[in-house]
C-alpha positions as CSV (number, residue, x, y, z in Angstrom):
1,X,-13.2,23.4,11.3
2,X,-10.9,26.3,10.0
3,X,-10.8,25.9,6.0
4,X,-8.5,28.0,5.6
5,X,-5.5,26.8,3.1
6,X,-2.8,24.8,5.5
7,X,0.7,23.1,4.6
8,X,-0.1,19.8,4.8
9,X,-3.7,17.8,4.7
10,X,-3.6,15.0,6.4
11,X,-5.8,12.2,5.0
12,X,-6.9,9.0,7.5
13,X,-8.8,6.5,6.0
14,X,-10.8,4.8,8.9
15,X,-13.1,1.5,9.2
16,X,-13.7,-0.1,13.1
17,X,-9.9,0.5,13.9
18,X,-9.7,0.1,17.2
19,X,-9.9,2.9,19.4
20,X,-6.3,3.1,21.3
21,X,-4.5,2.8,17.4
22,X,-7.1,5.2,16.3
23,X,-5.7,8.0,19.3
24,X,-1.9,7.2,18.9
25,X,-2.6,8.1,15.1
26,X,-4.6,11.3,15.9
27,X,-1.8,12.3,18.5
28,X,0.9,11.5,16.7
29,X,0.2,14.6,13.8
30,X,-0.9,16.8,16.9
31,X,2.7,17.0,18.4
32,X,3.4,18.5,14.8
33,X,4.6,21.9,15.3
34,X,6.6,23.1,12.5
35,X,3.6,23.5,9.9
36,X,0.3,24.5,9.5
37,X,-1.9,21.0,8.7
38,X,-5.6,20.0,8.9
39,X,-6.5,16.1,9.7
40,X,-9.3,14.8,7.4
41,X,-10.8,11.7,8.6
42,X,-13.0,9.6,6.1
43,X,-14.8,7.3,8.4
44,X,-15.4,4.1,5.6
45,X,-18.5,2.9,7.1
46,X,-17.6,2.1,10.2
47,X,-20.1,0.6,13.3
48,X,-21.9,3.2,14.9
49,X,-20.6,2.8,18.2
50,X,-16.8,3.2,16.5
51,X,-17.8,6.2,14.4
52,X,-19.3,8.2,17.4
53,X,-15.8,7.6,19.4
54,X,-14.1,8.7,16.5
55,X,-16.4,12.1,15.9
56,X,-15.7,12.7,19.4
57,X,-12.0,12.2,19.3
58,X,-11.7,15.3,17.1
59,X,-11.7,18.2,18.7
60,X,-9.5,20.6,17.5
61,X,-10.4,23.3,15.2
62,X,-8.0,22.1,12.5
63,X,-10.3,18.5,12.4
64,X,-12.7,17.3,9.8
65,X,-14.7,14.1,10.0
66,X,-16.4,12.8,7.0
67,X,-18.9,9.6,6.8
68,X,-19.6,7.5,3.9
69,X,-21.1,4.8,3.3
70,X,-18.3,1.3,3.1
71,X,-16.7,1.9,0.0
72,X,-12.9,1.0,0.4
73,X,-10.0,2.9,1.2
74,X,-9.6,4.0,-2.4
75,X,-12.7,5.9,-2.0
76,X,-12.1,7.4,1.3
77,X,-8.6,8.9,-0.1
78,X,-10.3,10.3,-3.7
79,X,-12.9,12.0,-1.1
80,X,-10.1,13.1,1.2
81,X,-8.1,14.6,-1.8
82,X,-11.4,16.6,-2.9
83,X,-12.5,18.0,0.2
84,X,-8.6,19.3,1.3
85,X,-7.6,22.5,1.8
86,X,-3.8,21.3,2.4
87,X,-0.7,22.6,0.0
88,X,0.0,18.6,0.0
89,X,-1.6,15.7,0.6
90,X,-0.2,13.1,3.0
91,X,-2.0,10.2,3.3
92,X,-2.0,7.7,6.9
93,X,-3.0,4.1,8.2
94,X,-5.2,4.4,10.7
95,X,-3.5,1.9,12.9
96,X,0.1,3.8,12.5
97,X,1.9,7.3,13.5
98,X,3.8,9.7,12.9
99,X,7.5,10.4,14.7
100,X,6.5,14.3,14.4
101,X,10.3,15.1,15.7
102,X,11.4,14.3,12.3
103,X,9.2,16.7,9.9
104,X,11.5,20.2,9.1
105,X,9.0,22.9,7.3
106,X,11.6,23.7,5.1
107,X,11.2,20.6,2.8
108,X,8.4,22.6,1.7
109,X,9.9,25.6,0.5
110,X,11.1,24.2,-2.6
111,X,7.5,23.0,-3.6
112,X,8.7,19.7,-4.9
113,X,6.0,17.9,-6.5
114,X,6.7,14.7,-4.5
115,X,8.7,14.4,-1.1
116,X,9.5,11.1,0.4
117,X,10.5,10.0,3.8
118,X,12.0,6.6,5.4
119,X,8.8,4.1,6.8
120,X,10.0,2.1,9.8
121,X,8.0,-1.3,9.4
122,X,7.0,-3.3,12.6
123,X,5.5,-7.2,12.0
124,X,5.5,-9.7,15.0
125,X,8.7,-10.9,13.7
126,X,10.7,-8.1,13.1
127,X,11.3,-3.8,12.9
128,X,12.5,-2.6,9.7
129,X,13.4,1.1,8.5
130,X,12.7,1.1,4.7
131,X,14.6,3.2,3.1
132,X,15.8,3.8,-0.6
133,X,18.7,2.6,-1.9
134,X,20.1,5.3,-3.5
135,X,22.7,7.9,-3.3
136,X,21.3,11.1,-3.5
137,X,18.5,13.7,-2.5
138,X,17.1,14.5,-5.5
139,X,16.2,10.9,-7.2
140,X,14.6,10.9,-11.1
141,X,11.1,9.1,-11.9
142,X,13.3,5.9,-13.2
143,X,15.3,5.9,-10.1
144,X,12.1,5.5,-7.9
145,X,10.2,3.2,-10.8
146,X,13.6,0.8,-10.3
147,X,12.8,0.1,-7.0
148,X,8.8,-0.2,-7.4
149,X,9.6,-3.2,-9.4
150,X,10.1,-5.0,-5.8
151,X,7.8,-4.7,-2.9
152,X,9.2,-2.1,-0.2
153,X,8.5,1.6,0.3
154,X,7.6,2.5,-3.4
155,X,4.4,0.1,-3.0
156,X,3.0,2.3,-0.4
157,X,1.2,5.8,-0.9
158,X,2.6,6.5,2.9
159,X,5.3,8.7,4.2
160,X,5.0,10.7,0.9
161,X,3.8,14.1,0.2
162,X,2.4,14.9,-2.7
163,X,1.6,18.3,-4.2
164,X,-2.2,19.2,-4.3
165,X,-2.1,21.2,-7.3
166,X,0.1,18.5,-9.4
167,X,-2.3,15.5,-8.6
168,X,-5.4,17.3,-10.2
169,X,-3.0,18.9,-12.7
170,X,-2.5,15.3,-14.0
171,X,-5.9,13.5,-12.8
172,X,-4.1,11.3,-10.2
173,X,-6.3,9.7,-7.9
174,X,-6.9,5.8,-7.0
175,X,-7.8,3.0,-8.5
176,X,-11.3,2.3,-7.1
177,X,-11.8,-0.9,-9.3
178,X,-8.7,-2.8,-6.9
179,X,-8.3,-3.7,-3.5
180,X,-5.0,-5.1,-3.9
181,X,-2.2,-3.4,-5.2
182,X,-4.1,0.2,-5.7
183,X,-1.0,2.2,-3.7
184,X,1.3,0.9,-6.2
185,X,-0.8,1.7,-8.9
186,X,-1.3,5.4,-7.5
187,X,2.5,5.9,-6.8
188,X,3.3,4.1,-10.4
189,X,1.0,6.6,-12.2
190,X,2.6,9.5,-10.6
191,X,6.0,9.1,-11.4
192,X,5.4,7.9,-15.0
193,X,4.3,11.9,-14.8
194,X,8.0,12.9,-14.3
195,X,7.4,14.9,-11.4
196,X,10.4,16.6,-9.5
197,X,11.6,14.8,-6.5
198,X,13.0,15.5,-2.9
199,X,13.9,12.4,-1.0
200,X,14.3,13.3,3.3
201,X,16.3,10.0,4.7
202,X,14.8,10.1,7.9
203,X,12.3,8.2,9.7
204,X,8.6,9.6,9.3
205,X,6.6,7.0,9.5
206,X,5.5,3.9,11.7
207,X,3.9,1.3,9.8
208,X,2.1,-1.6,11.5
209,X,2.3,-4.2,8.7
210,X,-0.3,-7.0,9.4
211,X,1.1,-9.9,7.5
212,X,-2.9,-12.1,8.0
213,X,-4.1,-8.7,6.1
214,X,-3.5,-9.8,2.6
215,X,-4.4,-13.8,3.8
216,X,-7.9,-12.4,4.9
217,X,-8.6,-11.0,1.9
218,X,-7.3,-13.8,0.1
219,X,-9.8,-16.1,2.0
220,X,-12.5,-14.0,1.7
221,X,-12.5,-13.2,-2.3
222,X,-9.8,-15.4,-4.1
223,X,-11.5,-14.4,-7.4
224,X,-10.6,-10.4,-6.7
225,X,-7.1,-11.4,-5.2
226,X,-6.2,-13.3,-8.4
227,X,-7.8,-10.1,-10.0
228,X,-5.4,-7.9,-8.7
229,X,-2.2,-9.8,-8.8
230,X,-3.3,-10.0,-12.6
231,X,-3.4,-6.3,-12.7
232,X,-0.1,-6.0,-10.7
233,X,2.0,-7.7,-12.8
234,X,0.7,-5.6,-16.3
235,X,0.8,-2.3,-13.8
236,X,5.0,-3.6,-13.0
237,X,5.4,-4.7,-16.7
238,X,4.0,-1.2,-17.6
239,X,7.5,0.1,-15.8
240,X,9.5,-2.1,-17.5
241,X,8.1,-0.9,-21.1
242,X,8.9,2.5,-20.0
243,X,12.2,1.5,-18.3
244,X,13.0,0.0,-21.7
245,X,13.9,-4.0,-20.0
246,X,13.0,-6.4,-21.8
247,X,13.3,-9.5,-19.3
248,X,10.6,-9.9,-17.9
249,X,11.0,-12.9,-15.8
250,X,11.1,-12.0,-12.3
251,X,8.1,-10.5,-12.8
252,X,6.8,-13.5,-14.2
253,X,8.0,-15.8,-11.6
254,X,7.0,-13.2,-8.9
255,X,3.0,-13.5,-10.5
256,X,3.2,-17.5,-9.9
257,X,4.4,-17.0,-6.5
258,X,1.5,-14.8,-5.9
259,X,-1.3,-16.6,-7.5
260,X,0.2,-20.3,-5.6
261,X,0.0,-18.3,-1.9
262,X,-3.6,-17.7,-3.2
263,X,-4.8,-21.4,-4.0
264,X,-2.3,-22.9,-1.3
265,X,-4.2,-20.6,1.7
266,X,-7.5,-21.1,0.4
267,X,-6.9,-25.0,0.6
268,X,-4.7,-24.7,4.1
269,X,-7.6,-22.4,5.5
270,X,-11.4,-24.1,3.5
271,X,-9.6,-27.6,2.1
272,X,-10.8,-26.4,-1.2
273,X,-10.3,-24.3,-4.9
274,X,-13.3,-23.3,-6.5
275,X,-12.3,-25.0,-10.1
276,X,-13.2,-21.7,-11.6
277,X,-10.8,-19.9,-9.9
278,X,-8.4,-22.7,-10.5
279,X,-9.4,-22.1,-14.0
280,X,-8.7,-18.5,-13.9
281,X,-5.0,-18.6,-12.7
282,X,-4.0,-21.5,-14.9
283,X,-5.4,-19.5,-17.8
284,X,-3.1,-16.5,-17.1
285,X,-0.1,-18.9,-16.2
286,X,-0.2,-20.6,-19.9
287,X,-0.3,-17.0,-21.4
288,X,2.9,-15.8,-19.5
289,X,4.9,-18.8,-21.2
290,X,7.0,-19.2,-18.1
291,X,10.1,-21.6,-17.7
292,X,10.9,-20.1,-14.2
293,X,13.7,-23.3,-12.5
294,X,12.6,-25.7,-10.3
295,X,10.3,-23.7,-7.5
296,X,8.5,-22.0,-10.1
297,X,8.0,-25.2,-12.6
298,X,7.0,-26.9,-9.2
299,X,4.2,-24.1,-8.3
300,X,2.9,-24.3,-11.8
301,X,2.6,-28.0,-11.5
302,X,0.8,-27.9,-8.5
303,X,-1.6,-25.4,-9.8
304,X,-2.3,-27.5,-12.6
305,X,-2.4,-31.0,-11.1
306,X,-4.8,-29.2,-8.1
307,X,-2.2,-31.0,-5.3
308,X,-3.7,-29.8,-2.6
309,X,-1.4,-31.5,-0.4
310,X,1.3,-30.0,-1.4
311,X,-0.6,-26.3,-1.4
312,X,-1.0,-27.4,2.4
313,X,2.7,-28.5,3.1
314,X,3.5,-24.9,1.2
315,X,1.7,-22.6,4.1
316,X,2.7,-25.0,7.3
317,X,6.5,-24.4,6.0
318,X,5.9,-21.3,5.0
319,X,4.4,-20.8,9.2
320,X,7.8,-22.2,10.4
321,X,10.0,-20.6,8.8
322,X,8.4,-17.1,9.4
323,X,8.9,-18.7,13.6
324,X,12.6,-19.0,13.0
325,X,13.1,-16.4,11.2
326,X,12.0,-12.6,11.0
327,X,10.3,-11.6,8.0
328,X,11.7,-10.0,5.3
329,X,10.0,-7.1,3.7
């Protein structure tokens, strides 16, 4: 690979993706023609038949292909920060692309620290552009923490670039201790930094959103989901603090919410809460004090009680109504 110092360092996170997503990625940053870019791929610990196709698949002089051992996608980025060569960092899904058509070189020119584009979202249900809701192209750190208080495009570390240089300036990498939440955390960390801003309201990015992702990995470690919707909630109070709101009861309410889809899929999917875990989220309820109206007070009752019937009625709705309607990002 040629090392020397591009625009734009492309950072791909891989594990088993399947093959055909895996090449629409790749080829969707090789129709960019505007800027100078490498593509760094961090193969996670993929099979060996997966990781051979992959090695193969890059070709081009401008291509790098790491291997480590499975370590999460926190990991792969940290390693795909250190071994860049880029101006800025953009980092990509494995299973999405790029609209290349919509990247101008001259965003660059005015070496912003952080430069944000629209994501357009696709779920079986529905396709989304996320955008941000604001009214100009040069948006403070508040403006930007505002909206990362709700889930939507400030929850991702995609369709952003970020300047090399002013992520090791101010030690920004991710959270390897999460598996939930860790792009928010990245993103939140940065702008708490006060960096300057550029937002480009046009389309960048395609995101496949897999709405069983987060289910999975509820079912297959409810302690580290509950964990890390813990850690969200102190990493979105955090913004308030610095935001200077004092009501903190959406956030609150928005924990519950969490921590219920948690214990009501584990007891859909297994019939069962481990009482320790049970333990663990009822534990964290009584310390956030919450009198959140009826839905809320109903979750928190449930929790407590361990109505497992109702945790089941809770999902088969929630399956319906996701049927009928598209979902809402």
């Amino acid at each position: 690979m040629n090392r020397e110092e591009k625009v734009v360092s492309f950072i791909i996170p891989v594990y088993n993706t399947p093959l055909k997503k895996f090449q629409r990625c790749i080829d969707s940053i090789r129709k960019i023609k505007a800027i100078k870019y490498e593509i760094i791929l961090i193969d996670d610990g993929s099979k060996q038949v997966n990781s051979e196709k992959y090695r193969e698949y890059l070709h081009e002089d401008n291509e790098l292909y790491v291997f480590q051992s499975n370590k999460g996608v926190s990991e792969a980025r940290n390693k795909g920060i250190n071994v860049s060569t880029g101006k800025y960092i953009f980092f990509v899904d494995s299973d999405d692309y790029l609209i290349a058509k919509n990247l101008n070189s001259s965003v660059f020119n005015k070496e912003k620290d952080l430069i944000i584009y629209n994501v357009i979202v696709n779920t079986n249900q529905a396709k989304k552009v996320q955008y941000f809701d604001i009214e100009k192209n040069l948006p403070t750190s508040k403006d930007l923490l505002k909206l990362a208080l709700r889930d939507g495009i400030m929850n991702w570390s995609v369709s952003k670039f970020y300047l090399k240089k002013y992520l090791i300036k101010n030690k920004l990498k991710f959270d390897t201790n999460i598996s939930s939440g860790e792009d928010l955390k990245f993103v939140t960390e940065l702008l708490l930094t006060s960096p300057s801003i550029l937002y480009v309201p046009k389309n960048l990015y395609y995101y496949d959103l897999d709405t069983n992702t987060s289910i999975n990995r509820m079912l297959i470690n409810p302690s580290k989901s509950i964990d890390d919707t813990i850690k969200l909630y102190f990493q979105r109070l955090k913004i308030l603090n610095y935001l200077g709101i004092e009501d903190n009861l959406s956030l609150k309410k928005e924990a519950i919410s969490s921590l219920f889809a948690i214990y009501a899929n584990n007891v859909f999917k297994k019939g069962y809460v481990k009482k320790v875990y049970l333990q663990k989220i009822n534990k964290f309820i009584d310390e956030l004090n919450v009198e959140g109206g009826l839905t809320t007070n109903i979750k928190i009752k449930c929790l407590k009680d361990n109505r497992k019937k109702l945790g089941i009625l809770y999902v088969k709705l929630k399956e319906i109504y996701h049927v009928l309607v598209p979902y809402k990002f």
